[in-house]
BAMAR-419792 format. One line per field, with one value per atom (N, C-alpha, C, O, CB): residue in three letters; chain; atom name; x, y negated, z. Coordinates in pm, 1 decimal, always signed. Last residue first. Glycine has a CB too. Example, Ala and Ser with C-alpha at 12.3 -4.5 7.8 and 13.67 -1.06 7.14 Angstrom:
BEGIN
residu <- [SER, SER, SER, SER, SER, ALA, ALA, ALA, ALA, ALA]
chaine <- [A, A, A, A, A, A, A, A, A, A]
atome <- [N, CA, C, O, CB, N, CA, C, O, CB]
u <- [+1285.0, +1367.0, +1290.0, +1340.9, +1408.4, +1319.0, +1230.0, +1320.0, +1423.6, +1130.8]
v <- [+225.0, +106.0, -3.0, -113.8, +59.8, +569.0, +450.0, +330.0, +331.9, +447.3]
w <- [+708.0, +714.0, +787.0, +803.9, +572.5, +780.0, +780.0, +780.0, +846.5, +904.6]
This chain:
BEGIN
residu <- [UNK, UNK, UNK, UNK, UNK, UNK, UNK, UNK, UNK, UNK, UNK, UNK, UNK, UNK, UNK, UNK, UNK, UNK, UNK, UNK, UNK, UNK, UNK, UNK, UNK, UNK, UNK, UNK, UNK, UNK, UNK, UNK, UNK, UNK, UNK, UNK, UNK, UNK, UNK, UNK, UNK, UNK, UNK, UNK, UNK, UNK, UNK, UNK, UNK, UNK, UNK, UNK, UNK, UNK, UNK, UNK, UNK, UNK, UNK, UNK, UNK, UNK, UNK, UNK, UNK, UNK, UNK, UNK, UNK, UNK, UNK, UNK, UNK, UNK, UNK, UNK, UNK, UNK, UNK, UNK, UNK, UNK, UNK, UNK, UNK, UNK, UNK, UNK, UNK, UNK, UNK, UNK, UNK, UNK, UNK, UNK, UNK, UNK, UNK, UNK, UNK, UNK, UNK, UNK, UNK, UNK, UNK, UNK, UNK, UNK, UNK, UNK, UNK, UNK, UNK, UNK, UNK, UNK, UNK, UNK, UNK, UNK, UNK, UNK, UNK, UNK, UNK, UNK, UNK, UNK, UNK, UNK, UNK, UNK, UNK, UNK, UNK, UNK, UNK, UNK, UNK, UNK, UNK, UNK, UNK, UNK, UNK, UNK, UNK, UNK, UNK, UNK, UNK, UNK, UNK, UNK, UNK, UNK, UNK, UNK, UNK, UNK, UNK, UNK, UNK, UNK, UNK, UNK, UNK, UNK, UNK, UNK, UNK, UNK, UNK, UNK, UNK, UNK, UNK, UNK, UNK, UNK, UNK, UNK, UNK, UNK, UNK, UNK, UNK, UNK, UNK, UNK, UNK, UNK, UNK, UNK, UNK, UNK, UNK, UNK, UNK, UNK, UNK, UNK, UNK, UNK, UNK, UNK, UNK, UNK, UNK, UNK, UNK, UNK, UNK, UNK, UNK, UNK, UNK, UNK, UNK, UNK, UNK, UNK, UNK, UNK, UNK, UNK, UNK, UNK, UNK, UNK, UNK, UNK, UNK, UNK, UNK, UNK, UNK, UNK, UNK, UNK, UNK, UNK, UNK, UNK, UNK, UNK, UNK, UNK, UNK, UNK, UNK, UNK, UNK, UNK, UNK, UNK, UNK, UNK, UNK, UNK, UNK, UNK, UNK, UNK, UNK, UNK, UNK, UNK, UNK, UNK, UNK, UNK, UNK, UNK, UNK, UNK, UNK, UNK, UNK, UNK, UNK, UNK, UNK, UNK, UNK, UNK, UNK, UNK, UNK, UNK, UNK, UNK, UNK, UNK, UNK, UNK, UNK, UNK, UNK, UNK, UNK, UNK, UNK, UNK, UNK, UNK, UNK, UNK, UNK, UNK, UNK, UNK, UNK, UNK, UNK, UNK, UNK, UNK, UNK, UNK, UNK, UNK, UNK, UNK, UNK, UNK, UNK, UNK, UNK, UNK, UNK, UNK, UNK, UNK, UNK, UNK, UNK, UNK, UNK, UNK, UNK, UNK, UNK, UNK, UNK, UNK, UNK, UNK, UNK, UNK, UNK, UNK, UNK, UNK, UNK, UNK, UNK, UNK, UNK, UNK, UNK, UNK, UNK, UNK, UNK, UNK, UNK, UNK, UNK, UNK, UNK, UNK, UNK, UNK, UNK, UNK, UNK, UNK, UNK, UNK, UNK, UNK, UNK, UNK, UNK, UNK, UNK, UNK, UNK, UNK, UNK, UNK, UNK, UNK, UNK, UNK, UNK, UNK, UNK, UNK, UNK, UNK, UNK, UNK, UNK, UNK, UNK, UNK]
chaine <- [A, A, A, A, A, A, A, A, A, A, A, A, A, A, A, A, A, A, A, A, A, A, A, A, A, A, A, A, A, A, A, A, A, A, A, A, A, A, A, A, A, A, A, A, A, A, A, A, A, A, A, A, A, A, A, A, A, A, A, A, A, A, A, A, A, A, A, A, A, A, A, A, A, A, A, A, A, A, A, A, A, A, A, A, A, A, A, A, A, A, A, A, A, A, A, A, A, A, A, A, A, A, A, A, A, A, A, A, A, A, A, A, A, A, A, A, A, A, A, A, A, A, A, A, A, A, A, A, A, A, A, A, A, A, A, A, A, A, A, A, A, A, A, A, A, A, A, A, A, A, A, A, A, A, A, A, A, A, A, A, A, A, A, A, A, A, A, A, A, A, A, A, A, A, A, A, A, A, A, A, A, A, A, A, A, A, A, A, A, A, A, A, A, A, A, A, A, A, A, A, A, A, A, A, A, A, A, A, A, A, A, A, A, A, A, A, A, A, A, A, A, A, A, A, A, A, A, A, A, A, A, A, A, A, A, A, A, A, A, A, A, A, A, A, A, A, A, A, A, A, A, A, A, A, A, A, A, A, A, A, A, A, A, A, A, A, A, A, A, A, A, A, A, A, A, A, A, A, A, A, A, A, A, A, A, A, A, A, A, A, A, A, A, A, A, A, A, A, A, A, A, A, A, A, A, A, A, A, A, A, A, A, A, A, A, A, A, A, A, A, A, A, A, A, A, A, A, A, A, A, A, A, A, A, A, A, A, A, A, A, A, A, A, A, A, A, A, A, A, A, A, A, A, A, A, A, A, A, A, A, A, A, A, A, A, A, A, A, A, A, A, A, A, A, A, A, A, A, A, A, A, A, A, A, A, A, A, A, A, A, A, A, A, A, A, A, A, A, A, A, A, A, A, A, A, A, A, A, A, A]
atome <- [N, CA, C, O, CB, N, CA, C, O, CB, N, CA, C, O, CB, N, CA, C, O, CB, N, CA, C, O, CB, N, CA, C, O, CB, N, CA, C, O, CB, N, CA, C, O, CB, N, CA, C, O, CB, N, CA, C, O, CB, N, CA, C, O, CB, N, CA, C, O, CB, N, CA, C, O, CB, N, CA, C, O, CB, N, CA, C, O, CB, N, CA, C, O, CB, N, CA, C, O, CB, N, CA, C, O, CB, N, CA, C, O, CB, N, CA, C, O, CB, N, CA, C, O, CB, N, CA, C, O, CB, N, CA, C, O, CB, N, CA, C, O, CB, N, CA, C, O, CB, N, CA, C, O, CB, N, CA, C, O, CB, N, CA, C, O, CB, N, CA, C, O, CB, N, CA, C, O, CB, N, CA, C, O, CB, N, CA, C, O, CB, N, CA, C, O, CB, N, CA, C, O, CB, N, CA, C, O, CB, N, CA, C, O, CB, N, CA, C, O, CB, N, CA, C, O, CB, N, CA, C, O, CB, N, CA, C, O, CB, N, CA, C, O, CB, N, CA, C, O, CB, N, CA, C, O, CB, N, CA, C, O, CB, N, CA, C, O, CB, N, CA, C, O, CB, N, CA, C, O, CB, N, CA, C, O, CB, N, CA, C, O, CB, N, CA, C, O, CB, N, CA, C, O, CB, N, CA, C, O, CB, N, CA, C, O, CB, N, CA, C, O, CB, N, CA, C, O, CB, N, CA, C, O, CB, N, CA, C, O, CB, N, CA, C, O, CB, N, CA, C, O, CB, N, CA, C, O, CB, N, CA, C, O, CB, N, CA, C, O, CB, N, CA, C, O, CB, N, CA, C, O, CB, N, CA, C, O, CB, N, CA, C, O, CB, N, CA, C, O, CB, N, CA, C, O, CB, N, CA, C, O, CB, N, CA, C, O, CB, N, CA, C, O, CB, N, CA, C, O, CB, N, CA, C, O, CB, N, CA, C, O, CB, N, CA, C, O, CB, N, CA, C, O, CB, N, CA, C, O, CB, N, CA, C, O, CB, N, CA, C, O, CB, N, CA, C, O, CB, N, CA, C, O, CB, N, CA, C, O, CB]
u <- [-516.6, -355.2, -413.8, -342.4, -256.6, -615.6, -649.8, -544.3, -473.4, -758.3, -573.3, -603.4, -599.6, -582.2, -493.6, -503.7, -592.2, -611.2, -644.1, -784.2, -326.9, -262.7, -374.5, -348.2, -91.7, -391.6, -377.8, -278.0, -178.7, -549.7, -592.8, -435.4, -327.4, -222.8, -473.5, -715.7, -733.2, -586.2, -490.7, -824.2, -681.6, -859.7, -847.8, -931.1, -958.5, -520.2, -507.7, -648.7, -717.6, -401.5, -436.9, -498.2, -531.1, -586.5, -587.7, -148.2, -200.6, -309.8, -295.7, -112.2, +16.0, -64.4, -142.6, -196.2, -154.8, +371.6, +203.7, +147.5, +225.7, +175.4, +532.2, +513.0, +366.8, +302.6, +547.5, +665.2, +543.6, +518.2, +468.9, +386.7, +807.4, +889.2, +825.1, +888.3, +877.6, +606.5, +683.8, +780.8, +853.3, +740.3, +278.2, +420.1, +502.6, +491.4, +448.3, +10.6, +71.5, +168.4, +189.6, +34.3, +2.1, +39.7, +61.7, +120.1, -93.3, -104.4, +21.5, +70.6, +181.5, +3.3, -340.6, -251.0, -126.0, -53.5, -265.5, -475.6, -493.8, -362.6, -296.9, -640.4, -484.7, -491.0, -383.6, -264.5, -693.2, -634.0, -551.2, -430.0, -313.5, -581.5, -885.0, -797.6, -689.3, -601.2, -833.4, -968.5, -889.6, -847.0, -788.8, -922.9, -972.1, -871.6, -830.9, -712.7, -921.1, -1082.6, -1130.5, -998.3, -914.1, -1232.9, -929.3, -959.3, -960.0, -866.6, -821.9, -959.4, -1035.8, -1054.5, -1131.8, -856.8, -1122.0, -1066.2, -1086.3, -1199.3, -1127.4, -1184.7, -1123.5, -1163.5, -1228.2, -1005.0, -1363.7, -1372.1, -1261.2, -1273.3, -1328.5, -1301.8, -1457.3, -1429.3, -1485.9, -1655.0, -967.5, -1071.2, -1204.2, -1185.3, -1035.4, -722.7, -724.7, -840.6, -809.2, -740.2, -835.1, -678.1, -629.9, -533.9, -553.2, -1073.1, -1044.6, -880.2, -832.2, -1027.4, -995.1, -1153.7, -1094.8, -1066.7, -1328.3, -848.7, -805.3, -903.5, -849.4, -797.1, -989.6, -920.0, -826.4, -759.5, -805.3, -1192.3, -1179.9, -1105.4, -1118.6, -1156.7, -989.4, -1102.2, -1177.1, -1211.3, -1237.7, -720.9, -846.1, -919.6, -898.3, -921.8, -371.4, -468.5, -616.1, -620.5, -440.5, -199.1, -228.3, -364.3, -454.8, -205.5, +172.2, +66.3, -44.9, +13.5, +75.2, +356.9, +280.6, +178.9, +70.1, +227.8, +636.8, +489.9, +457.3, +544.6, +476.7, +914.0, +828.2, +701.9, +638.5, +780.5, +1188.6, +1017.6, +974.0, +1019.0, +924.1, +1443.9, +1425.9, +1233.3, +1181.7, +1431.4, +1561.2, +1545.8, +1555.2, +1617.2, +1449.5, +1622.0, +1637.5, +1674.8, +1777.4, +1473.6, +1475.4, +1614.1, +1673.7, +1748.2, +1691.0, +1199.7, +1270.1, +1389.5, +1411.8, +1223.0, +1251.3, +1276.4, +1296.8, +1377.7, +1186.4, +1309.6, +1425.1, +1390.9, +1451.6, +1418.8, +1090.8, +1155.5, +1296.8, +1377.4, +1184.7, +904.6, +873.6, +973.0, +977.7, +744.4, +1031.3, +988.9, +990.3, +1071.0, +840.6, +929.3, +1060.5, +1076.7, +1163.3, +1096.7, +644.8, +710.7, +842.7, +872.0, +718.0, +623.6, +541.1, +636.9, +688.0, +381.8, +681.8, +752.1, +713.0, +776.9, +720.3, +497.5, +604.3, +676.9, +723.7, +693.2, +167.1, +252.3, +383.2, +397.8, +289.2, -156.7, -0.3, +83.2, +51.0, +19.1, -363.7, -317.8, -148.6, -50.4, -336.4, -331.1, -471.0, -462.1, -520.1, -540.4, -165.9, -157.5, -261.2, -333.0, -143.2, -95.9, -247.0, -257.4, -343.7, -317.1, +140.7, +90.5, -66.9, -153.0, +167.2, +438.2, +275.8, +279.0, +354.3, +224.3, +669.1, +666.2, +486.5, +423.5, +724.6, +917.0, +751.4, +782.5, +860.1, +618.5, +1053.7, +1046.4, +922.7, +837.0, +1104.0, +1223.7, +1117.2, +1128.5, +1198.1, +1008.4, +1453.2, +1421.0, +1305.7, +1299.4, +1491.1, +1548.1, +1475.8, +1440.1, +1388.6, +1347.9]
v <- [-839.4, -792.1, -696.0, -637.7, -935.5, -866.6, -846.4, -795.5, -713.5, -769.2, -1147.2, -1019.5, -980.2, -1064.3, -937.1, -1326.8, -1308.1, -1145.3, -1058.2, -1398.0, -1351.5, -1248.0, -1264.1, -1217.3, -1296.3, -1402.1, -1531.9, -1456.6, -1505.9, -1615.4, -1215.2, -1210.2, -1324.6, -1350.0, -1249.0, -1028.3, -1122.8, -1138.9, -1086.0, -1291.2, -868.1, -912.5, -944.8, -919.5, -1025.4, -626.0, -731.3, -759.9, -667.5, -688.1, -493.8, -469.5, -589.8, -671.6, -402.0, -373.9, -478.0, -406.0, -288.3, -594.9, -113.5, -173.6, -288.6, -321.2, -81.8, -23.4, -76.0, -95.9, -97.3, -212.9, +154.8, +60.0, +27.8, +39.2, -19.7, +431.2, +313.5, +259.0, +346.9, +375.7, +676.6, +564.8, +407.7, +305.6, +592.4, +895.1, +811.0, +723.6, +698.9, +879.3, +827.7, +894.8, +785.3, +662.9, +882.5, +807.3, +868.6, +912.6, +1030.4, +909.0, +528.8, +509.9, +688.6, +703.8, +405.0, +657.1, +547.6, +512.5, +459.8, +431.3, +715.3, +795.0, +756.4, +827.2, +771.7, +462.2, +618.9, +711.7, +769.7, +701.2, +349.2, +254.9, +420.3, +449.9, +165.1, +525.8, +496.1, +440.5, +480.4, +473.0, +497.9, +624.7, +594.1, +613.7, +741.6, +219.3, +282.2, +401.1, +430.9, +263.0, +191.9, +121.6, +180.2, +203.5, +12.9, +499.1, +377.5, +360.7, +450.5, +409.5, +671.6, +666.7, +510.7, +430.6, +762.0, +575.0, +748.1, +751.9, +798.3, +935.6, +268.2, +369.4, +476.1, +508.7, +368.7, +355.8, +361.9, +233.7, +129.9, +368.0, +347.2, +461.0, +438.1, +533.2, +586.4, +66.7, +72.5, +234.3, +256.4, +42.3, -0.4, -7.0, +68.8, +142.0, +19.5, -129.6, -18.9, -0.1, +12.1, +60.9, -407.2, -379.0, -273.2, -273.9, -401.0, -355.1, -523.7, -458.1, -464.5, -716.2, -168.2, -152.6, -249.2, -182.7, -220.9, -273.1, -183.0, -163.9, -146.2, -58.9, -479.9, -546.5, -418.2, -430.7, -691.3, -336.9, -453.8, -479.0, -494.0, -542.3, -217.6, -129.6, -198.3, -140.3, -81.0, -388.8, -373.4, -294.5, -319.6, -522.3, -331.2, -368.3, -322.2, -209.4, -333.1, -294.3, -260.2, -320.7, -354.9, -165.3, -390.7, -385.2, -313.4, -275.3, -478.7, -219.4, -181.8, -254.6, -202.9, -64.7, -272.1, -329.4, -278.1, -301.6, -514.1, -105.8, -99.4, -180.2, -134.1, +55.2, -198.0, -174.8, -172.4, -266.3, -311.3, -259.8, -198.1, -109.2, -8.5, -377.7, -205.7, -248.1, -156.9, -52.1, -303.6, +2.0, -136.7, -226.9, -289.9, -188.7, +168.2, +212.4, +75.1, +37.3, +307.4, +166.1, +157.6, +179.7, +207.0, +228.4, +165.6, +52.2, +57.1, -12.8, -23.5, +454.2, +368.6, +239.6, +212.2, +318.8, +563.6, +575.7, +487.4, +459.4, +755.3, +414.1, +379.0, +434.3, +408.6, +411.9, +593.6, +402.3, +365.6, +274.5, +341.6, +820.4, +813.0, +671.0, +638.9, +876.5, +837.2, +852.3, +776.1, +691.2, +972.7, +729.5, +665.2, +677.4, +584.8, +757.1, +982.3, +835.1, +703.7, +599.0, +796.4, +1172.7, +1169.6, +1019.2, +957.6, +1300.0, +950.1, +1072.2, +1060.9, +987.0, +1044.4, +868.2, +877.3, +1003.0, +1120.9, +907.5, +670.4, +843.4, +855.5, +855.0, +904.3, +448.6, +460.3, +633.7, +706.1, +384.7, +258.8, +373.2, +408.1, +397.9, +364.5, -24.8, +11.3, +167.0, +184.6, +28.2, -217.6, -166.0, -127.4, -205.3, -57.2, -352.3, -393.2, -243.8, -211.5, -690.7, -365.2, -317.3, -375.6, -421.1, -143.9, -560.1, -533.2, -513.2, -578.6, -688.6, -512.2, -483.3, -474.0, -387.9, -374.1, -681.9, -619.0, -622.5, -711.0, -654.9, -684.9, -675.9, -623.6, -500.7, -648.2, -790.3, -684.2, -732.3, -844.1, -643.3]
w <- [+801.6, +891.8, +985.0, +1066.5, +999.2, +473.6, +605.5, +666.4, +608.0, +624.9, +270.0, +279.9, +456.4, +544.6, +180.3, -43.3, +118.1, +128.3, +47.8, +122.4, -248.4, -130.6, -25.9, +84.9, -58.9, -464.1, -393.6, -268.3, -214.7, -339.7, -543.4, -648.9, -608.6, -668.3, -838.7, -295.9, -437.5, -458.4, -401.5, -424.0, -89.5, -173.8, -269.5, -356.5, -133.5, +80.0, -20.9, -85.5, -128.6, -131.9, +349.3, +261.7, +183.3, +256.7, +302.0, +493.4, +480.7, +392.1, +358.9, +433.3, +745.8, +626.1, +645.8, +751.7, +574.0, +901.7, +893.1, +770.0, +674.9, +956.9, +900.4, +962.0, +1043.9, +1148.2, +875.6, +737.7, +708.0, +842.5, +913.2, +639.6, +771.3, +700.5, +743.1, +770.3, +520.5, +798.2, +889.9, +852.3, +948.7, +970.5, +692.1, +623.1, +715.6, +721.8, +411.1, +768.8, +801.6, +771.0, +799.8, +817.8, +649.7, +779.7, +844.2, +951.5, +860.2, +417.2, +409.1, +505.5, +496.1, +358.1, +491.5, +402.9, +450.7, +520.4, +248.5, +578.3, +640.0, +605.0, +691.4, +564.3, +336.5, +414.3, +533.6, +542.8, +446.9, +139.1, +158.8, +262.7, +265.8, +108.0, +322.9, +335.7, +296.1, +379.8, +268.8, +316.3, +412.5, +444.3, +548.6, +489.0, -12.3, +103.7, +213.7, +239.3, +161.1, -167.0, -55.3, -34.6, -32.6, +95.3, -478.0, -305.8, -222.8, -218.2, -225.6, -709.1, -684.1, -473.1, -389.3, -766.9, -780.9, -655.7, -699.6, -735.9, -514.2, -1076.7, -1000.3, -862.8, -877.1, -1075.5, -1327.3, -1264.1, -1113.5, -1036.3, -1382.0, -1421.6, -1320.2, -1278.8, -1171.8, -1432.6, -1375.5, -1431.2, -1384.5, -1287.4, -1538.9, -1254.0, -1296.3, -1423.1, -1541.5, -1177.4, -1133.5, -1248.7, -1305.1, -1382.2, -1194.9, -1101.0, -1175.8, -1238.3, -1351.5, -1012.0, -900.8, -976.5, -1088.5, -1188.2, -875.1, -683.0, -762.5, -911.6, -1020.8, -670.7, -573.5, -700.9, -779.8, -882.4, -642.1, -481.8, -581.6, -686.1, -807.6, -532.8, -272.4, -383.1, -515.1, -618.2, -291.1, -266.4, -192.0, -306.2, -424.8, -138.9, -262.3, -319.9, -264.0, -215.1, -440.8, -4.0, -69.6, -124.3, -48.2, -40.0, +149.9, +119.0, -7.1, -108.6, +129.0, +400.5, +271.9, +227.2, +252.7, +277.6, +596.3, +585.6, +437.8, +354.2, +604.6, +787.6, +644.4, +648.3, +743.2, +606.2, +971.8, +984.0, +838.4, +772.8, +1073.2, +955.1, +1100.1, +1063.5, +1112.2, +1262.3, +593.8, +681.1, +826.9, +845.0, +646.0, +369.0, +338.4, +507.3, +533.2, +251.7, +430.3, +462.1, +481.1, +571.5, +343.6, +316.9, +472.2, +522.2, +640.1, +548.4, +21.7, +117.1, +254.0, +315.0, +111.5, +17.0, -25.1, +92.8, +196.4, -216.6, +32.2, +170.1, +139.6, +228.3, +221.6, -66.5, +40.7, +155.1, +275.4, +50.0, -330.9, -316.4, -203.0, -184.9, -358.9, -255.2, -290.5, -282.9, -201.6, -422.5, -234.5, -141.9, -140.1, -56.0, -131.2, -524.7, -402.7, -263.7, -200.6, -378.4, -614.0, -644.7, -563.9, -553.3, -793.0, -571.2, -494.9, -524.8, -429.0, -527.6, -518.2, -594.6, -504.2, -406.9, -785.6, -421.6, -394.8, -482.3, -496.8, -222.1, -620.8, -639.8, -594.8, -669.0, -842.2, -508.4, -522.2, -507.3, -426.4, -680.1, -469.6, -375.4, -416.8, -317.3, -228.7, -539.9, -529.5, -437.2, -351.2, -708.4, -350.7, -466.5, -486.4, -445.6, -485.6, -206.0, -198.6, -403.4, -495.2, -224.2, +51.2, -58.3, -58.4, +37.0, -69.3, +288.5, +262.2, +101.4, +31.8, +309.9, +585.1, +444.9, +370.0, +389.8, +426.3, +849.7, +788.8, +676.8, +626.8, +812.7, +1107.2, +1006.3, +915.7, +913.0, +994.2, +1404.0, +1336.9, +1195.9, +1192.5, +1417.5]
């Protein structure tokens, strides 16, 4: 089996989002997404953002059937939560 892992912020899913996530699952058997934590979206976007929490995102992204699973990311090291 094969896995594919894409990572971003997903903060405002657009269709290119989609279109990205359905390329890679093609790639492979399983999609993994990771995504930046409300932190570090805040630190690379800037203080008006999250427009949306981790786990809606989080939420979002597991309901498009391409998606696997989600990670959620803390820091720029990759700690983050499985």
């Amino acid at each position: 089996m094969k896995t594919i892992w894409t990572n971003g912020c997903f903060d405002i899913l657009h269709v290119g989002h989609i279109r990205m996530l359905k390329y890679a699952a093609s790639l492979g058997d399983r999609l993994v997404v990771g995504i930046d934590s409300d932190s570090r979206v805040k630190q690379l976007k800037g203080p008006q953002r999250p427009i949306n929490r981790a786990e809606d995102r989080a939420e979002m992204l597991l309901s498009i059937a391409c998606v696997d699973g989600v990670v959620v990311f803390h820091d720029e090291e990759g700690m983050c939560d499985l």
